[in-house]
Structure formats: structure tokens, C-alpha cells
N, C-alpha and C positions, 0 to 999 in steps of 0.2 A: 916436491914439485908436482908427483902423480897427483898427491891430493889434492892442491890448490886448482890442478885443471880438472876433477871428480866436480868441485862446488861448483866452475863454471860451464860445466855440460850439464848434461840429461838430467846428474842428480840435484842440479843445484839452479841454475837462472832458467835454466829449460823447463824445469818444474815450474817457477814461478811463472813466468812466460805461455804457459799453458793453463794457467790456473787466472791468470789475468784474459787472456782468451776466452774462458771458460764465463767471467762472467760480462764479458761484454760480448758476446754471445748473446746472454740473458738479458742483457740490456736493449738489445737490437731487436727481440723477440717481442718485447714486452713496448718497445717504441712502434713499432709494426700493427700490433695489437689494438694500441690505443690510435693509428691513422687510420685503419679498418672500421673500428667501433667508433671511434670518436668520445669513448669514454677512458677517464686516465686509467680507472679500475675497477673492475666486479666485486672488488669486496673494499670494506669502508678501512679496515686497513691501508691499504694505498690509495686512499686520497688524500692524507697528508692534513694541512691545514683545513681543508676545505671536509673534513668528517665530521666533526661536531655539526656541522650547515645541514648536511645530508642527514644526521642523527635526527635532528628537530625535523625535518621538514615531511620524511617518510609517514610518518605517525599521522601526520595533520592530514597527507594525503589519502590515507585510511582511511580515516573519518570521515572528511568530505565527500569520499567515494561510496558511504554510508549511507550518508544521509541523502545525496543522489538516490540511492534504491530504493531507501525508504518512503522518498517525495514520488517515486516512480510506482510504488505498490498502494501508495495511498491514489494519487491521479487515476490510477484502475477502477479502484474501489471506487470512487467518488459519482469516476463517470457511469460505471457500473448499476450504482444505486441512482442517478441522476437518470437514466433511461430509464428502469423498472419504477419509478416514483411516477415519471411521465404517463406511464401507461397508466398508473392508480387513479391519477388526478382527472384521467378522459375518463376512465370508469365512474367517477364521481359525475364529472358532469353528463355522464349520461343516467344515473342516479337522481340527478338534478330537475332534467328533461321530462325522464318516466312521473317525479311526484307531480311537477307540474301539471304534466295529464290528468293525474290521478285526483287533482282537483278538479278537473270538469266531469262533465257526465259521461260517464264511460260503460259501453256494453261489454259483459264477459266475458266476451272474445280477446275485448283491449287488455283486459285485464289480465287475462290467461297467460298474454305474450311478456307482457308487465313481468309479471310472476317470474314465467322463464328465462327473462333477462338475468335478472337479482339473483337466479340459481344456478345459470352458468358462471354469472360474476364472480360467484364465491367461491367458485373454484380455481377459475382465473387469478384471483386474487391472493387466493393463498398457493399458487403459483410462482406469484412475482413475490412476493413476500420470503418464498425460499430461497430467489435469486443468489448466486455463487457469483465471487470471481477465483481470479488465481489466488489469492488467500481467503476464501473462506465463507460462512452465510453476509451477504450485509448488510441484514437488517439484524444480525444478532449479537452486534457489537463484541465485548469480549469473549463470548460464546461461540463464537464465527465456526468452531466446527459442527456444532450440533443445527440444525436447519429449526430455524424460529417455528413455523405449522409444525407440529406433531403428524399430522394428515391432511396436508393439502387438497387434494382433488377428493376429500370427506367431508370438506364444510357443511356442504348442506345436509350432510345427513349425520351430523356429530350430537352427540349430547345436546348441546349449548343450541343447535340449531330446532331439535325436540324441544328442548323446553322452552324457547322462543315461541314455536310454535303455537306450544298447549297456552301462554300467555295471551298471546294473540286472537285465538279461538274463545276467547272470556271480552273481547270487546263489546261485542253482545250487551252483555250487563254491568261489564264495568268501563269506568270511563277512559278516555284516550290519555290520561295523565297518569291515571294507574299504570297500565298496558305496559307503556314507556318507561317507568320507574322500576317497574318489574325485570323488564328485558335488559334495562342500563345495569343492574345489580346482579343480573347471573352474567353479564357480556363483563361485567370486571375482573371477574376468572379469579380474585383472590377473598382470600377469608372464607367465610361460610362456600362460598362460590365456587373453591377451585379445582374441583370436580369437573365444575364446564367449561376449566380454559382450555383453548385450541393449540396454545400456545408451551412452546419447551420451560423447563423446570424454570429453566434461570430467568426466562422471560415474562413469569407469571406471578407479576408485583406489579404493585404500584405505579403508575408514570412517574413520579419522581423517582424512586427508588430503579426505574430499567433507565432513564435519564443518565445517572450515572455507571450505567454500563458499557457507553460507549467506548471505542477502541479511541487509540491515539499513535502517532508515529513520529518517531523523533528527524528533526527536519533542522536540527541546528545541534551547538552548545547549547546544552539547559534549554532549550525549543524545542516544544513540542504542539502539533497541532492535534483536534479530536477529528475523526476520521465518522465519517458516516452517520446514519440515521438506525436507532432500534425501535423495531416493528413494534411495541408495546412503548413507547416513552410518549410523556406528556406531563400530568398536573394532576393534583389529587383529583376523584373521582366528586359528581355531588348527583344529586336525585335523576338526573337528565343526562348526564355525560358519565362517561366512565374516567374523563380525563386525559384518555388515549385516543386521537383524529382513527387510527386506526383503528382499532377497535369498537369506535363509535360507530364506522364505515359496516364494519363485521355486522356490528348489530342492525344497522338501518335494512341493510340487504338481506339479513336474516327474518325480520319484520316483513317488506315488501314481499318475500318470497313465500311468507304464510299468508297471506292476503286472498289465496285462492278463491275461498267461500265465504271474503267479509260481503256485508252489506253496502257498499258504494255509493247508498244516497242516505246512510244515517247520519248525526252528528258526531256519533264518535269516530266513524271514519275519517271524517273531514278535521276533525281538529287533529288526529293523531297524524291525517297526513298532514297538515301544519306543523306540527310538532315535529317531522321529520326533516320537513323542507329546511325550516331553519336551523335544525339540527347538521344538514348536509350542507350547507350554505359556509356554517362555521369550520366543518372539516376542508372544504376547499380552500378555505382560507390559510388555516393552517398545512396546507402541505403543498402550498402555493408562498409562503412562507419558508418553509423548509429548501422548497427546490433552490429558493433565495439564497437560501445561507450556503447549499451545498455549492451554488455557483462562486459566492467569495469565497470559500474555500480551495476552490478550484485554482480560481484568480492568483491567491495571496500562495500556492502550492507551485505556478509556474515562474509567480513574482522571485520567490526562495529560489528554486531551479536554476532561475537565470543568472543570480548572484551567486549557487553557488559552483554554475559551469566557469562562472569568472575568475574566482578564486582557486579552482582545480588548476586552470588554466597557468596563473599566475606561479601557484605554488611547485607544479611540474616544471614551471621555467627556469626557476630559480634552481630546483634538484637540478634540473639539465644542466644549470652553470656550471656547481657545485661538483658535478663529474665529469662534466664535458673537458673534453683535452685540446691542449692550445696546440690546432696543428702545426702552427710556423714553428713555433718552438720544438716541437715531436721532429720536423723534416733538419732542423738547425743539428738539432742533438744525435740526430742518426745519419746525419752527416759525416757527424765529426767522429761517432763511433766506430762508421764505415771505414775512417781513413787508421782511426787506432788498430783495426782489424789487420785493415792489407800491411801497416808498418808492423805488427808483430808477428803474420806470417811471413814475413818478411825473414826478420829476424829468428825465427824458428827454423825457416829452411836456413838461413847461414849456420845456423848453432850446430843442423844437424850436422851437415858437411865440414865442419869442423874435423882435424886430424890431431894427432899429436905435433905434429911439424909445424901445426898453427901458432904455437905456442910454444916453439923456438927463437 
């Protein structure tokens, strides 16, 4: 008999009875939790069916949240090189302005200031040319840490801008086509030439060849767009052009600015400044061109943005489902837990009070 009432005390239902307490307890804890948070669970373990949902969904939300940054670091850049191009393109048209003078008859004085424009330009220019954002040079495409000028505020006194010079100073006796052919072929900075590029290692090729330097940003699945403009890119080089708007720019202002002591009512004057005119005519064109493209890129970078704050949106919603916890159900269940509680302390204090006499 002692024994039979050992199973039913302390050693025996009372255990159980405690141990059933114990985990609804844990159930109470854990239903509490989820009407706090509103989530069934912190880990993908306790969510039950709804894990595999959660499994797929996190990943996609990564990516998206990706490509978000990546649309945000490209928007930088773009805008970044989209104002320093601005300023290139007023330099140009005041390039523009100056030859047009340079065609009428102009005393030494005009000339003088002429001169001094085209030699502060070029410093200016290889200024904006270095232009930075939060990621990098942007005009040096995949180069973007090295800064496109070698020496910026030395344009006009660099190599390239000497031996412009000394070309220049030969108009005298040779003609205005010469001059120009001359200055286009050391302004190409490559091959025999590359001695007089202005420009960093990686940027001192070809316009086709720096063309595909450009950077890119991943802005989807398998989407990617090309990100900015590099300060040397264009088309192969021919007797007049180097190829490169830029670089042509480089050159014209380098010309203009040795102009100091030409003769302003020769013919070789006047044709080469022709020859420059519609030289600069063509680079406006082209980076009035460019400002185009960087504006669609801009466009078709907020367009993406927008579809893809839709789908962050969407795909967070779903994870919200997927964890979110059904409170009515949470308040039903910790109800009923509540009442399992009080009926087994209940029963805990009768078991304890229990005597032997109980059990006679």
C-alpha cells in the first residue's frame, strides 16, 4: 500500500504534474512572445509550414536590396558626371564664341585675353575631368580609382601642350592643315605619341579601345546597365580628329593658347581658325550627345528603382505573412493554457496536502 501511494505523490503524478507545468509554462512564454512581436518565430525552425516560404523569399530579398544600392551608386555617378560634363560643354561654347572673334580682325590685346581664356580652361578642364564621386574618378570608367589627368592644373604647361606649341609657332611657313594634323597626332597620346598623353596608363588608347572601359552596375537578374562616360572614349582617330570630343577639346585649347605671337591677318591663320571652328562645332555636338544619353540612363535607372521598391515591397509582405503570427489564435491558445495552468496548480497544491489518511 506504502508503495502504491509513493507512485501517487511527489514520486509519481506529482512529478508528472510538474513536468506538464513545466511545459506549458514554455508554451505560455512562447505565446506571449509571438503577441509582443507579432512574429510566430526568430528562427525558421518554428515556423512550421510556413519555412520553406520564408527560405525562398529572404534570398530574393537580398538581392533586390542589391540591386537598390547598386541603382543608388550608379544615380550618383551619373549625376555626378552629368554636372562636370555641363560645365565642359559652357567651356566649349565659350571656345566657340572666342574663334568666332578670332575670325574678324582682332588687335593684340583681344588676342592676348583670347589666349588666356584657352590657358585657364585647360586647367579647369582637366579639373572636371578628375571629378570624384563616392565611388571613384567618372570619367575613368573601370579605372575609377586612378584619376583620368595625370596632372590636372599642368595642362598647359605639360609635354603635349610644348609640343603643340612649337607646332603652332611653324604656321608661319606651313599651312593651317599641316599645323592641325600635326597637333591631332601628338593630342592622340598613343603609339609613337604616348609620351604626350595627359592622360593615366589605362586611359591612353584608342577611343574605341577606352569605349569599352566603361564601368557597369548590376541593376537586375542578368541586368546590367553601363554607368558613365570615359574622358578618352570615342572612334578611331583620322588626320583632324583624334577620335576623342575630349581630347580634341584638349587639343583645340592647346592650339588657341599658343596663338600668342601668330599673325591674325594671314591666310594661315584664318583657315586653321576655320578648321578649329568646325572642329569645336563637332565636339559640342558630341557631348551634347552624351549629356543625352546620360539623361536616359538616368531616366531608365529611376524607371528600374521604382519597380524595384515594388517588388521589395511585395516580397517583405509576403515574409511578413509567412512569420507573422495569427493573434486571435495566439489570445484563443493562451487562454486555454491559462486555464490548464490554474487547473494543475490546482491540483498540485491538493497532491501536496495530501496525508496518509488520504488514502484510507
Amino acid at each position: 500500500m506504502s508503495t502504491s501511494i509513493g507512485q501517487y505523490g511527489a514520486s509519481g503524478t506529482l512529478y508528472v504534474l510538474e513536468q506538464a507545468i513545466s511545459n506549458l509554462n514554455t508554451q505560455e512564454t512562447n505565446l506571449s512572445g509571438e503577441a509582443s512581436t507579432g512574429v510566430t518565430s526568430t528562427s525558421y525552425a518554428g515556423l512550421g509550414d510556413n519555412r520553406s516560404a520564408a527560405l525562398s523569399l529572404e534570398p530574393q530579398i537580398t538581392a533586390v536590396s542589391a540591386w537598390q544600392g547598386s541603382i543608388t551608386t550608379a544615380q550618383g555617378t551619373l549625376s555626378t558626371t552629368q554636372t562636370a560634363l555641363t560645365q565642359i560643354s559652357s567651356m566649349v561654347t565659350t571656345l566657340q564664341t572666342n574663334l568666332l572673334s578670332l575670325s574678324g580682325s582682332l588687335g593684340q590685346s583681344e588676342l592676348k585675353s583670347i589666349v588666356s581664356t584657352a590657358t585657364s580652361d585647360l586647367a579647369t578642364l582637366g579639373t572636371l575631368l578628375n571629378t570624384s564621386s563616392g565611388s571613384g574618378y567618372v570619367f575613368a570608367g573601370t579605372d575609377a580609382n586612378d584619376p583620368p589627368v595625370t596632372d590636372p592644373s599642368g595642362l598647359s604647361t605639360s609635354s603635349l601642350a610644348q609640343a603643340t606649341s612649337s607646332v603652332v609657332s611653324s604656321l608661319s611657313s606651313s599651312s593651317a592643315a599641316s599645323v592641325l594634323e600635326q597637333a591631332t597626332a601628338l593630342a592622340t597620346g598613343t603609339g609613337s605619341n604616348a609620351s604626350y598623353s595627359v592622360f593615366s596608363s589605362a586611359l591612353s588608347v584608342d577611343g574605341t579601345s577606352a569605349s569599352s572601359l566603361q564601368s557597369s552596375a548590376v541593376i537586375g537578374l542578368n541586368d546590367t546597365v553601363s554607368v558613365g562616360m570615359i574622358a578618352t572614349q570615342g572612334s578611331d582617330a583620322t588626320a583632324t580628329s583624334t577620335g576623342s570630343p575630349i581630347r580634341d577639346l584638349i587639343r583645340n585649347l592647346m592650339v588657341v593658347a599658343s596663338l600668342g605671337s601668330a599673325d591674325t591677318s594671314s591666310t594661315q591663320f584664318s583657315d586653321l581658325i576655320s578648321s578649329l571652328q568646325a572642329s569645336t562645332s563637332s565636339i559640342s555636338t558630341s557631348l551634347t550627345n552624351e549629356e543625352g544619353l546620360l539623361g536616359i540612363s538616368q531616366d531608365s535607372l529611376s524607371s528600374q528603382s521604382t519597380m524595384l521598391s515594388t517588388m521589395s515591397t511585395m516580397l517583405n509582405t509576403q515574409l511578413d505573412n509567412a512569420k507573422s503570427a495569427d493573434l486571435a489564435s495566439v489570445s484563443v491558445q493562451t487562454t486555454a493554457i491559462q486555464n490548464q495552468l490554474e487547473a494543475s496548480y490546482s491540483l498540485v497544491a491538493s497532491l501536496k496536502s495530501m496525508t496518509l489518511a488520504s488514502y484510507i
